[in-house]
C-alpha positions in Angstrom: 0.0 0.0 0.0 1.4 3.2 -1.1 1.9 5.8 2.0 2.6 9.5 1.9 6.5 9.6 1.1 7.1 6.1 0.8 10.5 5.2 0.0 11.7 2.4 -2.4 15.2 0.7 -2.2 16.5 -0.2 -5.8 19.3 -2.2 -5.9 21.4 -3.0 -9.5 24.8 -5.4 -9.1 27.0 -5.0 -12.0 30.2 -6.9 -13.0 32.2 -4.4 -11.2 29.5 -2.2 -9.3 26.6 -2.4 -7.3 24.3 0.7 -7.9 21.9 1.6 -5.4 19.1 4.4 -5.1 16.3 5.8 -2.8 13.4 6.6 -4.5 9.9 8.5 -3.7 7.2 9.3 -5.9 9.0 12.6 -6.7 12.3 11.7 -7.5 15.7 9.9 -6.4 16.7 11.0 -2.9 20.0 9.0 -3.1 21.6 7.0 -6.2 25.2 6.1 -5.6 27.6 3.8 -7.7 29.5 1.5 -5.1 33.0 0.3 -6.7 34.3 -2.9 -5.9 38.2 -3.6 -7.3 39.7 -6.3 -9.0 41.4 -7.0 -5.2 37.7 -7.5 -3.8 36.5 -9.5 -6.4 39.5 -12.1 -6.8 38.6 -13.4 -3.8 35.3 -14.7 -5.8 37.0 -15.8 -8.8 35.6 -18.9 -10.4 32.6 -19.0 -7.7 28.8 -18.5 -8.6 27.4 -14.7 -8.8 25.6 -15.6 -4.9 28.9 -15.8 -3.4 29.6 -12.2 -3.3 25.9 -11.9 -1.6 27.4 -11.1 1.9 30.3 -8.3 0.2 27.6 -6.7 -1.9 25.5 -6.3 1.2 27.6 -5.2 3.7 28.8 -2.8 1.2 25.1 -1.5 0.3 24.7 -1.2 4.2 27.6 0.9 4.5 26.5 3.5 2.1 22.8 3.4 3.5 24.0 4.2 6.6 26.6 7.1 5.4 23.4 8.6 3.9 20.9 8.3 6.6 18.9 5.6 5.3 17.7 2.4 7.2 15.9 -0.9 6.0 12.7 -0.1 8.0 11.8 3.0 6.4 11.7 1.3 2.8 8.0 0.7 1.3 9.8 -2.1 -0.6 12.9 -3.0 -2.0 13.3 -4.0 -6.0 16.5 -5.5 -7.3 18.0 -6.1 -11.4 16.7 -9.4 -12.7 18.6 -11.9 -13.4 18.9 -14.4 -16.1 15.5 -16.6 -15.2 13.2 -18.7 -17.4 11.4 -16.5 -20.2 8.9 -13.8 -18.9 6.8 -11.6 -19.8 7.4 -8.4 -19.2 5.9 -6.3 -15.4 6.9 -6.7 -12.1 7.3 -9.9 -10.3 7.3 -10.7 -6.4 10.9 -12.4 -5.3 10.3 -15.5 -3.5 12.0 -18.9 -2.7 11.5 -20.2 -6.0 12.6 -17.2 -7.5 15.7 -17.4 -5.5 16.2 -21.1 -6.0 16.1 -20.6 -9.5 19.0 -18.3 -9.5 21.3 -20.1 -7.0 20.9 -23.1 -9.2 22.0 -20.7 -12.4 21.1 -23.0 -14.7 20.9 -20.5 -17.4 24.0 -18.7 -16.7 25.8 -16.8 -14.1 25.9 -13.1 -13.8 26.2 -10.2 -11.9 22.4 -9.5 -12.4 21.5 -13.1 -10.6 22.4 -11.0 -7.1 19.7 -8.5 -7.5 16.4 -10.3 -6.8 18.6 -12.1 -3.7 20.0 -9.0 -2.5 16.5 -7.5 -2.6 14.6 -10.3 -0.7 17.6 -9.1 2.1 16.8 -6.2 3.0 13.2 -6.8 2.2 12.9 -9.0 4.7 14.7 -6.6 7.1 12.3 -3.9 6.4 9.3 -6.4 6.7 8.4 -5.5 3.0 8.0 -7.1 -0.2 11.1 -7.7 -2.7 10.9 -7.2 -6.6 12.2 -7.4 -9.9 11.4 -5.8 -12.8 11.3 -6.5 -16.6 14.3 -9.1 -16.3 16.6 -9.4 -19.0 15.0 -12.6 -20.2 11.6 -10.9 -20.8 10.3 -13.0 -23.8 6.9 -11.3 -25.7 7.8 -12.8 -29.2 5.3 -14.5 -31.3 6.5 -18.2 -32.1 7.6 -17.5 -35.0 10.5 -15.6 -33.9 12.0 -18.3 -32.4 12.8 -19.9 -35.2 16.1 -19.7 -36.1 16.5 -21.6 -39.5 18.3 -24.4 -37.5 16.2 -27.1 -34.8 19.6 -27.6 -33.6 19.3 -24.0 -32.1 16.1 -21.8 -31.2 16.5 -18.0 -30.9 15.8 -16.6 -27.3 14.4 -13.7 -25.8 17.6 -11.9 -24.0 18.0 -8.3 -23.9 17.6 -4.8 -21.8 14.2 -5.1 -21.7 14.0 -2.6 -18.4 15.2 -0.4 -19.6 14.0 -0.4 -23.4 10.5 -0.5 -21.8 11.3 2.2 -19.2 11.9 4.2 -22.2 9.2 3.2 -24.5 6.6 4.2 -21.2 8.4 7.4 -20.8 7.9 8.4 -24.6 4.1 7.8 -24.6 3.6 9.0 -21.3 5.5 12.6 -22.5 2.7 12.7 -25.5 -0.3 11.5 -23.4 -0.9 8.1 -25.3 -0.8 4.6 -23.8 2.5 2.7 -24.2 -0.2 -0.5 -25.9 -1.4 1.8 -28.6 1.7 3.0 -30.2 4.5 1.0 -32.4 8.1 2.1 -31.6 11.7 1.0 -32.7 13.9 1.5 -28.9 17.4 1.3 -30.0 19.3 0.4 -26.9 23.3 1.2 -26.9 25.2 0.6 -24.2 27.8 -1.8 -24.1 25.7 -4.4 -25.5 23.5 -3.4 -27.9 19.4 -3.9 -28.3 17.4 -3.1 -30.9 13.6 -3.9 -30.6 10.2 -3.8 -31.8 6.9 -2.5 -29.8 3.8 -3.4 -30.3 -0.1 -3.5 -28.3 2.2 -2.9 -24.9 4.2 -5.7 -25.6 8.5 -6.2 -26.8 7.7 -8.6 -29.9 11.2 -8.8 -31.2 14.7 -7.8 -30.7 18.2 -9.0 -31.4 20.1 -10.9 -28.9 23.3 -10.7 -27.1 24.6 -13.4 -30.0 22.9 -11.2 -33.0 22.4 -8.0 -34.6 25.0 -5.1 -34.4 28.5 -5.3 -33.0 29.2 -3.1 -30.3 32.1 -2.0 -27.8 33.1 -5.5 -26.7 30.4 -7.7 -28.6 30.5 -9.2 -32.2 27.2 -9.7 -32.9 26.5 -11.9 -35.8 28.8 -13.2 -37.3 29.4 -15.5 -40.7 28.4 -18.9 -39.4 30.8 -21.2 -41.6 33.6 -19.0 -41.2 33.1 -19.2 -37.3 32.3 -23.1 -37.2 36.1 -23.5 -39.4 37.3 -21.5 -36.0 35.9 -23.6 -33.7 37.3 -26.6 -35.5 40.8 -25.6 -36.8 42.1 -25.8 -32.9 43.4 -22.3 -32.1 41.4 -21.2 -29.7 39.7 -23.4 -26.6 36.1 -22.6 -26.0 36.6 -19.9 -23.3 39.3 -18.3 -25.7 36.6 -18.0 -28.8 33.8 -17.0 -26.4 36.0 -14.3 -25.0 36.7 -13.4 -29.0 32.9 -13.1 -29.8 31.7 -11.9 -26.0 34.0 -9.5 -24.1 37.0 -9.0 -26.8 34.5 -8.1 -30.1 33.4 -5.2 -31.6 35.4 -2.0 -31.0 37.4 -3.8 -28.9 38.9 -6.3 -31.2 39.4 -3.9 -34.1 40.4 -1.0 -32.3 41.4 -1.8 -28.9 39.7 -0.2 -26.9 35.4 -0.3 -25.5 35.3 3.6 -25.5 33.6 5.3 -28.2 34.7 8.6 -27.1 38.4 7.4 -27.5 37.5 6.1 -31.0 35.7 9.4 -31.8 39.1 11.1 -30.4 41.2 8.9 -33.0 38.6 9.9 -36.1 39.1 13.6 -35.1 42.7 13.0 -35.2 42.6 11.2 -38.6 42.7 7.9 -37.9 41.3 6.3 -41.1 40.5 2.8 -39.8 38.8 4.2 -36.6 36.1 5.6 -38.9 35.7 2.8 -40.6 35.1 0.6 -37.8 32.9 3.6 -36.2 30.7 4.2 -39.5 30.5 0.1 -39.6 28.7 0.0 -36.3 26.3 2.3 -36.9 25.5 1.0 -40.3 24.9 -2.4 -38.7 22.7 -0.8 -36.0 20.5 1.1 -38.3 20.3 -2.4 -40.2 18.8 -4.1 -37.3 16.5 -1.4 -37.1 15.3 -1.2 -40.2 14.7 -5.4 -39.7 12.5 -3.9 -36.7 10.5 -1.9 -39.0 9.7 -4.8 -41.1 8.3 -6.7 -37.7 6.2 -3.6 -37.4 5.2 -3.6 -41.2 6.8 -0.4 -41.5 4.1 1.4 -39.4 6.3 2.9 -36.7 5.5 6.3 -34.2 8.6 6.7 -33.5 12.4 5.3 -33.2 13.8 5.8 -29.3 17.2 5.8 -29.3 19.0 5.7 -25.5 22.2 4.2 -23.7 25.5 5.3 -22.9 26.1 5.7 -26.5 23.1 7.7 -27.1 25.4 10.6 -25.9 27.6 10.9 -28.7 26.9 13.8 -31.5 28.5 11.7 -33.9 26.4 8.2 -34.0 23.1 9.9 -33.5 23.8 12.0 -36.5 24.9 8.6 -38.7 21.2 7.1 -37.7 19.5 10.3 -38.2 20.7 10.0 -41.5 20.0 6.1 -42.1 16.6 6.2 -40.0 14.8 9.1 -39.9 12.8 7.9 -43.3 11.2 5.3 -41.4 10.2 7.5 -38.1 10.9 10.7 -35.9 13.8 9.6 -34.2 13.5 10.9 -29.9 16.8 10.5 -27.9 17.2 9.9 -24.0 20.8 9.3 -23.8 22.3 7.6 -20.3 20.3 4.7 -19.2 18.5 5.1 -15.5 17.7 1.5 -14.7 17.5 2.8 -11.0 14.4 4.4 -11.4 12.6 2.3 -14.0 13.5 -0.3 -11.0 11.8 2.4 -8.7 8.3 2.6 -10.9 7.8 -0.8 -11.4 7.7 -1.0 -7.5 5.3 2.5 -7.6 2.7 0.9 -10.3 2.7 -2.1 -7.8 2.0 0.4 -4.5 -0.3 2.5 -6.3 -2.3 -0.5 -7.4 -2.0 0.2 -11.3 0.0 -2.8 -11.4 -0.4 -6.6 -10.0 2.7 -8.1 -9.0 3.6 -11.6 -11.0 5.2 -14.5 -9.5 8.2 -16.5 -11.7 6.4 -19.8 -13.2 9.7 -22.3 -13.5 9.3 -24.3 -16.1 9.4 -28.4 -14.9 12.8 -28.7 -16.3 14.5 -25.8 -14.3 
């Protein structure tokens, strides 16, 4: 039940970070980025993302009490969701299945598995309910987008569904129209790379982290039987070639380095290959979005573009120019996962909202 000046937790472990914010109905009261070094971390080094559950807390307790904030003044507490069975997208209550689900990790570990756990903690120390909300495994496609072309592999939904949606609620919101009655293209760059397709309220398509553009660290797709002869020919081991396509692609492999504003520094000095590999990337995200239009049979409101990269002058103008036949093109650069955390837990304390509990599949 939503109180006068209720306060929400939201809590968002990262690879290296754990960002946490206060929120009320007005605004963020606190949103701080705790850093945890490569020293911290070693010491969890080949362990499952839950091991670092007591470090992340005891470090989220330390800043909450630097900033005057304590567990029992929270109306709730809504963490990142993890990588969990396919969803649909809302607001779902953490509970022991939930939790189960994650410390088994059956669909990979990451970072993001911490945040429903970490949640339910100091949930449960407020007396309140825990949440997450739109989990990166939020999975609105119609069946035939699984298909691949291959029964040997199905296409899954995986993506940054919070905050693509956050965005997408924002935009209608802004122009007093419901997010279910308009069709949008949110083009998601940060350092992976979504591009989807909205339609009746509802994410019916987007690349994965496997597909569509490369991006700072990420190849994207790639030419299948020139990959399979690398997997085969023996020089790299599997974690090697993962690392190649996931973590050491994109910008990264050709260039070096995962900041754009370093490889815009190296056009503006002259570097030739730089703008290649710059003008490639956003030719192959303005590609994926024009394959978005096609799922929305080219009747689109409007192309969102946001993310870290949404910042730079440079890409937004190389879009502009590729995409801004197809629809107005809105930008909301930065990415503020904290507070689409934050009103998902509103729309469930208001009452606009029912929360949803995880169904796990037999096999999980």
């Amino acid at each position: 039940m939503l109180t006068e000046n209720c306060r929400v937790l939201t809590i968002n472990p990262g690879s290296t970070t754990t960002k946490i914010g206060v929120y009320t109905e007005a605004g963020a009261e606190v949103v701080r980025t705790l850093l945890h070094s490569d020293q911290e971390l070693a010491a969890f080094r080949g362990l499952s993302a839950l091991a670092q559950l007591e470090f992340r807390a005891a470090a989220i307790e330390k800043a909450l009490t630097e900033d005057g904030k304590s567990a029992e003044r929270f109306a709730a507490v809504v963490g990142r969701g993890g990588l969990l069975p396919p969803t649909v997208c809302g607001t779902y209550l953490v509970d022991e299945a939930m939790v189960e689900v994650l410390r088994l990790a059956r669909r990979g570990e990451h970072a993001s598995n911490l945040g429903a756990v970490l949640a339910q903690r100091f949930a449960q120390a407020a007396g309140v309910n825990a949440y997450i909300v739109d989990p990166v495994t939020v999975d609105e496609w119609p069946p035939v987008a699984h298909l691949s072309g291959s029964p040997l592999v199905e296409r899954y939904a995986v993506g940054h569904a919070l905050n693509s949606k956050a965005v997408a609620r924002r935009f209608a919101k802004a122009r007093q129209r419901a997010y279910a009655q308009l069709r949008l293209i949110v083009i998601h760059m940060g350092s992976g790379i979504t591009v989807s397709a909205h339609r009746e309220g509802r994410m019916i398509d987007n690349n994965t982290p496997e597909e569509g553009p490369f991006g700072p660290d990420r190849s994207g797709f790639l030419p299948v039987r020139e990959l399979v002869r690398h997997c085969m020919s023996g020089q790299f081991n599997a974690v090697e070639l993962d690392r190649q396509v996931f973590g050491e692609g994109g910008l990264y492999a050709y260039l070096g380095t995962r900041d754009l504003r370093e490889v815009e520094r190296r056009i503006d000095g002259g570097d030739l290959q730089a703008e290649l590999v710059f003008d490639a990337m956003a030719y192959q995200i303005a590609k994926e979005a024009g394959a978005m239009a096609v799922v929305l049979q080219g009747a689109v409101d409007a192309i969102l573009l946001t993310g870290g990269m949404a910042h730079s002058e440079r890409l937004i103008g190389r879009l502009r120019d590729s995409l801004e036949w197809i629809a107005p093109i809105h930008l909301y650069p930065g990415e503020d996962e904290l507070q689409a955390l934050a009103e998902g837990a509103f729309r469930v304390l208001r009452g606009e909202e029912a929360a949803q509990r995880l169904i796990v599949p037999a096999q999980e």
